[in-house]
N, C-alpha and C positions, 0 to 999 in steps of 0.2 A: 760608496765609501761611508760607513758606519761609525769608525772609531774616532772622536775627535777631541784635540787637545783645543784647552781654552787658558791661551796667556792673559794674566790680570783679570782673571775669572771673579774675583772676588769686586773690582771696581763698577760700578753702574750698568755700564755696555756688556761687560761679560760674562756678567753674574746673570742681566736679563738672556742675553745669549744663551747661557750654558743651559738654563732652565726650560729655554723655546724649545732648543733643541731637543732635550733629554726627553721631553714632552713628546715629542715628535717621533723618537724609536731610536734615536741618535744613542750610542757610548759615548759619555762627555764627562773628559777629567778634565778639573782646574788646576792651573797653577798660577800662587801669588803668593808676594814677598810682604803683606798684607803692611806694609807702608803708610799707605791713607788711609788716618784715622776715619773712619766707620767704615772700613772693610771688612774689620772680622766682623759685625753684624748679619754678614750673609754670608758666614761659614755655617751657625743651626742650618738657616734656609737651606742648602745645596744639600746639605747630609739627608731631610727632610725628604727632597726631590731623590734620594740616589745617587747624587754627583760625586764622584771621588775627589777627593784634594789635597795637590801635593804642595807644603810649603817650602817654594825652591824663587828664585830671582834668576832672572833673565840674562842677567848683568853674568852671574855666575856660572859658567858653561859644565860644573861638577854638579848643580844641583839637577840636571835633565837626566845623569843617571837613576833618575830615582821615577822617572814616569813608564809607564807599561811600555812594551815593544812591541805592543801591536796600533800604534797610533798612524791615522794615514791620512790627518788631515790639520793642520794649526790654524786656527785661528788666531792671531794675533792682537789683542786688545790691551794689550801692555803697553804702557805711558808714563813720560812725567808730562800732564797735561795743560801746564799751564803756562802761560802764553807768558807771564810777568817774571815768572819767575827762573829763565833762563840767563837774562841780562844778569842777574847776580851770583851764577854758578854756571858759565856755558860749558864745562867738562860734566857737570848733573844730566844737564838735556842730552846732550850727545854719548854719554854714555848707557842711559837711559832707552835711550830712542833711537840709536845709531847701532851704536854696539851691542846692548843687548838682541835688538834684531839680524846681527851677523850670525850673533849664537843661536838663535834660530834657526836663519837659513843653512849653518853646518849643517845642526843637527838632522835640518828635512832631507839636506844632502846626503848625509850618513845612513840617512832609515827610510830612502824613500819618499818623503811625506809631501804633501802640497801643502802650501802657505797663501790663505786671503790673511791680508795685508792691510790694518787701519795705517790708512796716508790719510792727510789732509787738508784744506783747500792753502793752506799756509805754504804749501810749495809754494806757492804763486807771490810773486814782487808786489808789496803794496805798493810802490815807486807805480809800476806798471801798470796795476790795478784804479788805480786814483789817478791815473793822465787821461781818462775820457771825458768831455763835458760832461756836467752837471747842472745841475736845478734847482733850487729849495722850495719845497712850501712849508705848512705849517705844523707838521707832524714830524716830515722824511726828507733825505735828498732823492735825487731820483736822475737815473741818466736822460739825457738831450739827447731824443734818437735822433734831431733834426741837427743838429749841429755834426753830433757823430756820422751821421751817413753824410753831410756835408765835409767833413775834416777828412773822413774814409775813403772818400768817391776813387782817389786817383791810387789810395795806399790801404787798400784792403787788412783788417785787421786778425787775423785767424784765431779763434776759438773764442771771439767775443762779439756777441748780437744782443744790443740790449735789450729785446723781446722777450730773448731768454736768459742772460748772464754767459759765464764762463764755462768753458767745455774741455775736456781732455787736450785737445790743440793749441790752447793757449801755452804762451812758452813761459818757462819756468825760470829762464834765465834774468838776471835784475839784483836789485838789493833790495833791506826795507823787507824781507819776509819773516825775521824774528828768529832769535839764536831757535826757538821750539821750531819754524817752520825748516831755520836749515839740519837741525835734525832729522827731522821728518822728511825733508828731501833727499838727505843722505841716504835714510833706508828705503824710500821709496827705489830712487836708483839702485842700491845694491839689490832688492828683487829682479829689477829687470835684469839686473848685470849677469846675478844667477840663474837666472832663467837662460838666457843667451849664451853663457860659458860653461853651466855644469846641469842644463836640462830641469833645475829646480822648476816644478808646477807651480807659477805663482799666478794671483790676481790682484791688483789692488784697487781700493776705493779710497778716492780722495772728496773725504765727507767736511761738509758746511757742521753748522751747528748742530749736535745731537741734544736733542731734551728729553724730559719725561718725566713721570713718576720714580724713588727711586735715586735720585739723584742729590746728591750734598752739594748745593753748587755754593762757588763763591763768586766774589766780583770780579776774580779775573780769568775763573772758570768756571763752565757754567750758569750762566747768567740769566738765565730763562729760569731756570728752576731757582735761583737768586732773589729773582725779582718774585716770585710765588713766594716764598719764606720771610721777606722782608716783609711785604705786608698783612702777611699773618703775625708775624711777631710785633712789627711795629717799629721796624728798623729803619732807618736813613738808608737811602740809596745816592750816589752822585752818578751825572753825567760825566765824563772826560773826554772832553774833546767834539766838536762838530756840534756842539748844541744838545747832545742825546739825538741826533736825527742822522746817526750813521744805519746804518741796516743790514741785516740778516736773513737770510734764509732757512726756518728752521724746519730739522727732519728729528720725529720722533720714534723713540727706541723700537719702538712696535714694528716698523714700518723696518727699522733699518735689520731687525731678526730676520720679516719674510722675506728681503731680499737677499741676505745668506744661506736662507736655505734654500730659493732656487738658484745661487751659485753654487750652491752643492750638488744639487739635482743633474746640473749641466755643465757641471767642470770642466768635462774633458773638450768641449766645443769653445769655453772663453778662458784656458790657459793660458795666460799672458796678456789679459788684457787689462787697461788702465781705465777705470771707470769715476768719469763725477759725479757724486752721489748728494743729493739735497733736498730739501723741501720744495726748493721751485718758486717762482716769482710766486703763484698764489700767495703761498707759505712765508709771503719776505715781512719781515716785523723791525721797526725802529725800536729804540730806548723807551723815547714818547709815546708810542703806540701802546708797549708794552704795559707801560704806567698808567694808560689811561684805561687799556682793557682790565688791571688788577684792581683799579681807583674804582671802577663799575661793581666789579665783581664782589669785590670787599665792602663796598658804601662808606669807604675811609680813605683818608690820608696819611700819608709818608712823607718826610721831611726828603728834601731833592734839594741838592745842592750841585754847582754844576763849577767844573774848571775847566778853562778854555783850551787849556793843554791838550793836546792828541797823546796819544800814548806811543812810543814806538810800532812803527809798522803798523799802525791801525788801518785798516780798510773801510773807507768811507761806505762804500755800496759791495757786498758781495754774495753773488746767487748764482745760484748752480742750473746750470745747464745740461739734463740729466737725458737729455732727447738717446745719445747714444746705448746706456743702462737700458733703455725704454724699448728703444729698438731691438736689441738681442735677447734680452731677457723676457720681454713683457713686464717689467716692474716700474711700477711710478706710485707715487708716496699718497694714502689713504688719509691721514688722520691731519686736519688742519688746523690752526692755532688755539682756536676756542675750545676745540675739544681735547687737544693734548693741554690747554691751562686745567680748566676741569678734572681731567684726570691726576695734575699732579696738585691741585689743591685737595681734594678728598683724600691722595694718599699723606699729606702734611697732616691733615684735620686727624687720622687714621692712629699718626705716627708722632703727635705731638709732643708727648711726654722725652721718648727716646730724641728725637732731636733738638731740645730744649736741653738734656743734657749733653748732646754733640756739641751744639752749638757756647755754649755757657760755661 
């Protein structure tokens, strides 16, 4: 399968996408509603590479008539991606995230096509995610294996081992996942649904944090690439919630392209499968951590301010348990934090001018 469509091809994840691929021998059209601001920045880029692009929204089930008919494969990287910003417009998120991926799966229904599918770890109940023992030291929290395999012994916990984090089995069911996570669960489920009722080829990957070079991040999205930008410019950063020692697993763009292309490679053996996809404990990074590998890196300071408040639905601890990905595919995540900060502080240093006026 050769031809491939790229929803929010234009945003971070699908603009690297489209360009891995296209690289790779791929036909790869974007489509994007070019929304977030510095999207059109990587409309030259795609032209440059080959990429065709159609300006159509997801939301809009008339604007697909406008993409080739010989498409056999969507990627779907279209989002409203931010986690804050649902609680003050939940008919944005869910139309955005919900609905527009209905129009999706018609259209793969209509012409054929398979659909990998960005979910993300946000299905999952912070309620349920934050009921395991914990720990603090002076950096991070960290799960109490001993307590946990003590509190477990008699009530087994399915798709949570804190050696490794969370795993496709963990259940989905709970509150506290974020008007963005119950979008993202909604579409998540209608793949399977389609998959089960009208034979739609689908895959999904429910991905932790993606960073990289590339990336316009803010504070309530984005935050890797966030914390790289502040202390180039010289910005305030705060804490909310947990001290700054909640944590992350982060998986960079690079790593998350070659795992798409070997789910292209082997479609037809993991159609319908649900995969956790992460950085991996290695890869887990606190607020504090973060600050103090940029405070290194930089030989300066940022103003840190902290509010004790958790933000809705925050996830004290969350890490991807990627063993099942690992197993079918052979993929597990190359690039580790030091070297994915590295890469996206050269492309800031690269790119300064133009995001000094994004940002300003």
């Amino acid at each position: 399968m050769r031809n491939l469509l790229v929803t929010g091809g234009c945003g971070f994840v699908g603009y690297r996408l489209a360009v891995f691929l296209k690289d790779r021998g791929y036909s790869v059209v974007v489509m994007d509603n070019l929304v977030r601001r510095g999207s059109e920045m990587n409309l030259p880029r795609l032209r440059d590479h080959g990429i065709d692009f159609v300006h159509g929204d997801v939301r809009n089930m008339e604007d697909f008539a406008h993409l080739p008919k010989d498409i056999e494969v969507i990627c779907d990287t279209s989002a409203q991606p931010s986690v804050v910003t649902g609680y003050c417009n939940p008919r944005f998120d869910v139309a955005n995230n919900a609905l527009g991926v209905i129009n999706i799966l018609e259209y793969a229904r209509e012409h054929k096509c398979s659909v990998i599918f960005w979910s993300s770890n946000r299905v999952y109940s912070a309620d349920k995610i934050n009921s395991f023992p914990l720990r603090e030291d002076s950096t991070r929290w960290h799960w109490d294996s001993e307590a946990f395999h003590l509190q477990s012994a008699n009530r087994p916990v399915a798709g949570f081992d804190p050696d490794f984090g969370f795993s496709e089995e963990f259940s989905i069911d709970g509150g506290q996942r974020s008007i963005y996570g119950l979008s993202k669960a909604m579409a998540d489920l209608a793949c399977q649904e389609y998959a089960t009722a009208f034979g739609v080829r689908t895959v999904i990957n429910r991905f932790g944090v993606i960073a990289g070079e590339g990336q316009f991040g803010k504070s309530d999205q984005g935050w890797v690439s966030w914390w790289a930008l502040a202390f180039h410019f010289g910005w305030p950063l705060k804490y909310i919630g947990w001290g700054g020692k909640q944590v992350r697993d982060i998986l960079f763009v690079d790593d998350v392209c070659r795992l798409v292309e070997l789910e292209l490679e082997h479609l037809d053996s993991i159609v319908g499968q649900v995969f956790n996809v992460g950085g991996g404990m290695a890869r887990s990074l606190s607020l504090v951590e973060a600050t103090a590998l940029l405070r290194e890196k930089y030989g300066r300071e940022v103003p840190i301010s902290v509010d004790s408040q958790p933000r809705k639905a925050d996830q004290i601890i969350y890490v991807t348990d990627n063993r099942k990905v690992q197993r079918l595919l052979g993929w597990c995540p190359e690039i580790l934090v030091d070297e994915g900060y590295e890469r996206i502080i050269r492309w800031i240093k690269e790119n300064e001018a133009a995001l000094r006026r994004l940002y300003y």
